[in-house]
N, C-alpha and C positions, 0 to 999 in steps of 0.2 A: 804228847801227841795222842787223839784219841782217834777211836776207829767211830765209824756210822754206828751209831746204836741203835737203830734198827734194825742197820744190818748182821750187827753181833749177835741181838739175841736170837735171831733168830737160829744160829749157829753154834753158840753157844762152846766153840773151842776154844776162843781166849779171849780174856778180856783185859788183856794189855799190852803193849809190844814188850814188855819186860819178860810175859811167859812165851810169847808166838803160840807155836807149836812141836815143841821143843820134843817134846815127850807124845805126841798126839799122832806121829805117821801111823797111821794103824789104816791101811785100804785093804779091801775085801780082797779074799783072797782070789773070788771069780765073779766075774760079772757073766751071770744066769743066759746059757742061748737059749732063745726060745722057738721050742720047737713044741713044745706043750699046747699052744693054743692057735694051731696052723687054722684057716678057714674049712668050714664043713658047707660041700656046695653037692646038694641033691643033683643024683645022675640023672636030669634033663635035659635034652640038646635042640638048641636051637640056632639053626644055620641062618646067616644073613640073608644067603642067596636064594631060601627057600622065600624070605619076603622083599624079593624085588633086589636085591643091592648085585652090583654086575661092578667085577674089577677090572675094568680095561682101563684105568686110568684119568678117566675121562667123567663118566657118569658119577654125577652127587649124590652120595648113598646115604643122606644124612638121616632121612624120614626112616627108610628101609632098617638099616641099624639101630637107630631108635626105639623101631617096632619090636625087634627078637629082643634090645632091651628092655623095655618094657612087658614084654611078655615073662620073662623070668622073673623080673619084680613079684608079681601074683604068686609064682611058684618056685621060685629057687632053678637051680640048672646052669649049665653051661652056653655061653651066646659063642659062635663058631664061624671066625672070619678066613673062610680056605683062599688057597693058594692065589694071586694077582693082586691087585693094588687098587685101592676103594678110596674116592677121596670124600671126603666127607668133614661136618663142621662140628660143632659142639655135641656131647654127648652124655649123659647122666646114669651113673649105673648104681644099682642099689645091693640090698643085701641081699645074701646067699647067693653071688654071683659070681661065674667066673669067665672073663672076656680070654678068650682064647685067638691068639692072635697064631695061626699057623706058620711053622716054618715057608719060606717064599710068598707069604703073604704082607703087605704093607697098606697102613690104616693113614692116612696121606693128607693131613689139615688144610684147607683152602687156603688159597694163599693172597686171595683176591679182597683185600681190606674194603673197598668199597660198597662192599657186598656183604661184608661181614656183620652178623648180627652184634647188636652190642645191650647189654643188661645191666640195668642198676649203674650205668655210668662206668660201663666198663667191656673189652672183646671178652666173651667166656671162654674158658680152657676148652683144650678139646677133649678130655676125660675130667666129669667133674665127679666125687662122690664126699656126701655130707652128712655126717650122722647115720652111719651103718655099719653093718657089721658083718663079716664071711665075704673078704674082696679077695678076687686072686686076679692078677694078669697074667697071662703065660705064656708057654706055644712056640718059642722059638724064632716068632716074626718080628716087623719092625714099626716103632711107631715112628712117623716122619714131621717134622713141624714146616716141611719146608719156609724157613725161617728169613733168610735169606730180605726179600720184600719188608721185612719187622725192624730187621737192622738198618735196614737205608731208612725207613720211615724216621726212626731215631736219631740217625747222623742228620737228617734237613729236619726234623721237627715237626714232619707233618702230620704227624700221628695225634689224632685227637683224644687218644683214652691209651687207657694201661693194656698192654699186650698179653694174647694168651700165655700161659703154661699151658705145656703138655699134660701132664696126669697129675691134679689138684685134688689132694685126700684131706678130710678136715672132720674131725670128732670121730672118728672110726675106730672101733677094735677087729681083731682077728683080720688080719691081711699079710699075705704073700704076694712079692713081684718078682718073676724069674724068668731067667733064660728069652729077654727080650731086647734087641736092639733099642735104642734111641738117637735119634738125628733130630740135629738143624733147626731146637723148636724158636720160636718166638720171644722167648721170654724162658723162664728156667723149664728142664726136663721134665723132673721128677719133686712134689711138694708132699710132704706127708704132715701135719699139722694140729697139736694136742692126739694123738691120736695113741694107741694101746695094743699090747703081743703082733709088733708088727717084724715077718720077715723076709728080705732083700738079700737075693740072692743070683750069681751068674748071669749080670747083666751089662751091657755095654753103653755106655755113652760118649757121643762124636758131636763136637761142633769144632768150629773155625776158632783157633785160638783169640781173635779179631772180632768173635763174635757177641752182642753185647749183653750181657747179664744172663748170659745164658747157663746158669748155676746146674750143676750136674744134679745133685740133690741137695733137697732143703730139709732140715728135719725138724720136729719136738715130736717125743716118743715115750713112753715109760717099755720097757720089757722089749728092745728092738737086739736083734744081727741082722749087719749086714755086710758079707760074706762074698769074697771071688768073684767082686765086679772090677771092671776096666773104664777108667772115666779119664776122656781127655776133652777139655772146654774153654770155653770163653771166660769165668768168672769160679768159684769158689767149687771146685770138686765136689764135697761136700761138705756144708753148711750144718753146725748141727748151731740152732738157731732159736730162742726160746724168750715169750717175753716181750714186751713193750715196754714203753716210756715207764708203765705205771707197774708196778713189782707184786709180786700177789704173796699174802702171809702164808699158803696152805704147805703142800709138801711142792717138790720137784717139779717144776713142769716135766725136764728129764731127769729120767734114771734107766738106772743098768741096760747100759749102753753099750754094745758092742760092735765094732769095725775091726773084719781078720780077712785076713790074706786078699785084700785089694792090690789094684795096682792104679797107680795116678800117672799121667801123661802130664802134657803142657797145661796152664789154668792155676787158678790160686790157690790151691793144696787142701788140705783140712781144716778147716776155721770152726770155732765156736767161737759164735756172735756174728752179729755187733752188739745184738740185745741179747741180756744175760737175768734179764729182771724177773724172770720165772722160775729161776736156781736149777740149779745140774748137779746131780750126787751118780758119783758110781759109773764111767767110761772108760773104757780099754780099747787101746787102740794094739793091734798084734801082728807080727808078720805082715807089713805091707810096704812096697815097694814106690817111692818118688822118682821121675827122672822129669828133667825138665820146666817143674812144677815153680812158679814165679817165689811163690813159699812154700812150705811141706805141713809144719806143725805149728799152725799158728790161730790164737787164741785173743778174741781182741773186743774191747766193748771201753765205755766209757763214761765218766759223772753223767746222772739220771739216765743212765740205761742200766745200772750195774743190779745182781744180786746177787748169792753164796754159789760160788763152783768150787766146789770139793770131789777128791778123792778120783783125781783124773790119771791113770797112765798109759803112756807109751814104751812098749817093749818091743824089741827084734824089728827095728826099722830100718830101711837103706834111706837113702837121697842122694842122689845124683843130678850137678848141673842146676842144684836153686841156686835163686839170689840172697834169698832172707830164709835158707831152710829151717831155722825154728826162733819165732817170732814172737813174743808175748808181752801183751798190753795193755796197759788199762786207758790206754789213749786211743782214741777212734773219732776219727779217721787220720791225725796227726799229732806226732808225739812233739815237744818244744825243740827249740834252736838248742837249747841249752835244757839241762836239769833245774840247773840254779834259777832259769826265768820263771817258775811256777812255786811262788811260794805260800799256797793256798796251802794250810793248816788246817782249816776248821771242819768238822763234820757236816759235809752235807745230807743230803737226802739222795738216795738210791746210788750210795759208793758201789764200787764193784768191789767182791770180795775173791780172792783165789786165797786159797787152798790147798794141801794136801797134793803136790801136782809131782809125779816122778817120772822120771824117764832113763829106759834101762836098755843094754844092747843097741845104740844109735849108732851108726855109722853114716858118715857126711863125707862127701869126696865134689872137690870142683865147688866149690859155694864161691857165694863171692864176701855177705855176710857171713860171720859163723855165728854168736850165739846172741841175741837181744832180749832184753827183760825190762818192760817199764814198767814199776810201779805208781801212783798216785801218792803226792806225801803224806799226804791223812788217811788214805786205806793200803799200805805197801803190799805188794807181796807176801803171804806169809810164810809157805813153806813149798821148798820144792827142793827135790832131790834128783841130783844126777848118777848112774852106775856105768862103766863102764859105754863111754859115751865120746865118740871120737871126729873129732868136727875139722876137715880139711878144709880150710879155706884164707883169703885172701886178706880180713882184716880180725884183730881181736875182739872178742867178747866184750857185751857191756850190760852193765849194774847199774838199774836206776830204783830207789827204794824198795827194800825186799827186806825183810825180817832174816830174813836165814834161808843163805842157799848152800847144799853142802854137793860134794863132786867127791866121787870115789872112781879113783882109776879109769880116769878122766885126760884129756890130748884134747884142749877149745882153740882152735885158729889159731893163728901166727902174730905174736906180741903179746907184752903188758896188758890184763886188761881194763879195761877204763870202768872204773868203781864209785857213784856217789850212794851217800846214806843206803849201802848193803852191806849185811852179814855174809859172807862171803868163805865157805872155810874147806879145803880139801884142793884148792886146786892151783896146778902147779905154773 
């Protein structure tokens, strides 16, 4: 059996399933927070309300907000949206800026589709920034996608183009977003996008569990925390997401990744992927609480989406009340009827590779799945370690192609568990 050879070398840890990664757990011992390269925003201030924008809810403050952004474009400063509720449409902010969204202040998307502008074949976000650098959102306030209108569009089809996002970040370095609510958007919250020292901090996100693709954040980062947020949604919590169809030779899209002391509500838990084809080296997930969450820890992409994810863990987690709390795939969006139905051998082009993957201090109570692992039979699983790692739940574990999974003082579900083509050793 051979692995992708494109995929190996670029990876360069084994080059047969006879070595795996037998000898090769070696993860960093810290994945770097970045606090080193926070954004630097000249003490400028420029209030909305001084050009025209008036919050009673009612009045379109699009031009007016545009204007105070615009004006800090030229000079760097902070744009200052006080206390009421401003509804307004698309918005573009650039570098050395920092959109200050006031505590009992609310920035409140149109909700009126027919009216809505549409560019390049598509609704614009209602925060867009591209290619800059020194972003801060902050303040305390709330951004609102009044979403609601987006979602029915979706359920009857009448929607003629792709739905806004709330805050759409893309090639940016040096960015901080903190202490800001999120509602109800459109289409996902929060996108951050090839982007660099980015960090996410004390923030909330709300929508309807009901509600449709409404991804809490979406991420590709090199040098990100994100830290002491509350996400409860429609669609994947957080996405860390990296990559298309077509796999790029260079380094990482992500690395040294960091997600601590969150908490996740109802929504599909943690995901990396679908698309994996830009490689991920170097994520720590720490101290963060699941309750309710459809999955918790799950990890998923598939043949020509795949590229190297290495050196991923999870330490000091609860979960409470998933269905599938920790979930891992190389099958996306559906794994076979059987094991035995998929008897593709051969190396294709852009297998997914996992890696280096451990998980330590887990605790799982009320699951309904306890533990699932599918690997691909020409690119298996290669290495993943479990440490004290305790999975209540309703049915056993299962083993689809995996190099070597080992479990140290370890308690997986209740029964036998169901094992093809895995190395499988430590657990009771």
């Amino acid at each position: 059996m051979k692995f992708n050879v494109k995929n190996t070398a670029r990876n360069r840890f084994c080059s047969s399933l006879g070595i795996c990664c037998f000898v090769l757990f070696l993860f960093p011992k810290q994945v770097r927070a970045q606090y080193n390269h926070l954004p630097a925003i000249p003490e400028i201030v420029y209030r909305i309300t001084d050009y025209g924008a008036t919050g009673d809810s009612k009045t379109i403050n699009t031009i007016a907000i545009q204007k105070a952004l615009d004006l800090a474009k030229g000079t760097g400063g902070k744009v200052v949206v006080p206390p009421g509720t401003y509804l307004t449409g698309p918005l573009e902010l650039y570098s050395r800026t920092e959109l200050e969204i006031s505590k009992g202040a609310t920035l409140r998307l149109l909700n009126n589709i027919e009216s809505y502008p549409v560019v390049n074949g598509r609704y614009p976000n209602l925060i867009n920034v591209s290619k800059q650098n020194d972003i801060k959102i902050s303040g305390g306030g709330t951004l609102d996608g009044q979403g609601e209108i987006w979602w029915k569009g979706v359920e009857d089809k009448s929607l003629k183009f792709r739905r806004p996002q709330m805050v759409y970040i893309e090639g940016a370095s040096n960015i901080e977003i903190g202490e800001i609510t999120f509602l109800n958007p459109p289409n996902t919250h929060l996108s951050l996008k090839n982007c660099k020292e980015v960090y996410i901090h004390d923030i909330t996100i709300q929508a309807p569990a009901n509600s449709h693709n409404t991804d809490g954040i979406n991420i590709s980062a090199k040098n990100c925390t994100i830290e002491r947020c509350n996400i409860n949604t429609g669609d994947d919590n957080i996405a860390v997401n990296f990559g298309n169809k077509n796999p790029k030779a260079e380094e990482p899209e992500v690395m040294n990744l960091l997600i601590r002391n969150c908490t996740f509500g109802y929504g599909h838990g943690l995901s990396i992927g679908s698309f994996t084809s830009g490689g991920l080296k170097n994520m720590l997930v720490s101290n963060c609480k699941f309750d309710g969450t459809t999955s918790a820890i799950r990890i998923k992409t598939a043949r020509g989406r795949g590229g190297v994810l290495q050196d991923v863990r999870y330490e000091d987690i609860t979960i409470t009340n998933s269905k599938n709390p920790i979930f891992i795939s190389e099958y996306y969006p559906k794994e076979p009827q059987r094991p035995s139905d998929d008897t593709n051998n051969s190396a294709g082009e852009y297998n997914p590779v996992y890696q280096n993957i451990s998980l330590k201090n887990i605790k799982v109570t009320n699951a309904q799945e306890s533990l699932i692992i599918w690997g691909i039979p020409e690119s298996p699983v290669q290495y993943i370690r479990f440490e004290n790692v305790t999975i209540s739940a309703k049915k056993a574990p299962q083993f689809f192609n995996i190099s070597k999974a080992d479990f140290v003082n370890c308690s997986i579900g209740d029964g036998d568990p169901y094992v093809f083509n895995a190395q499988v050793n430590g657990l009771k």
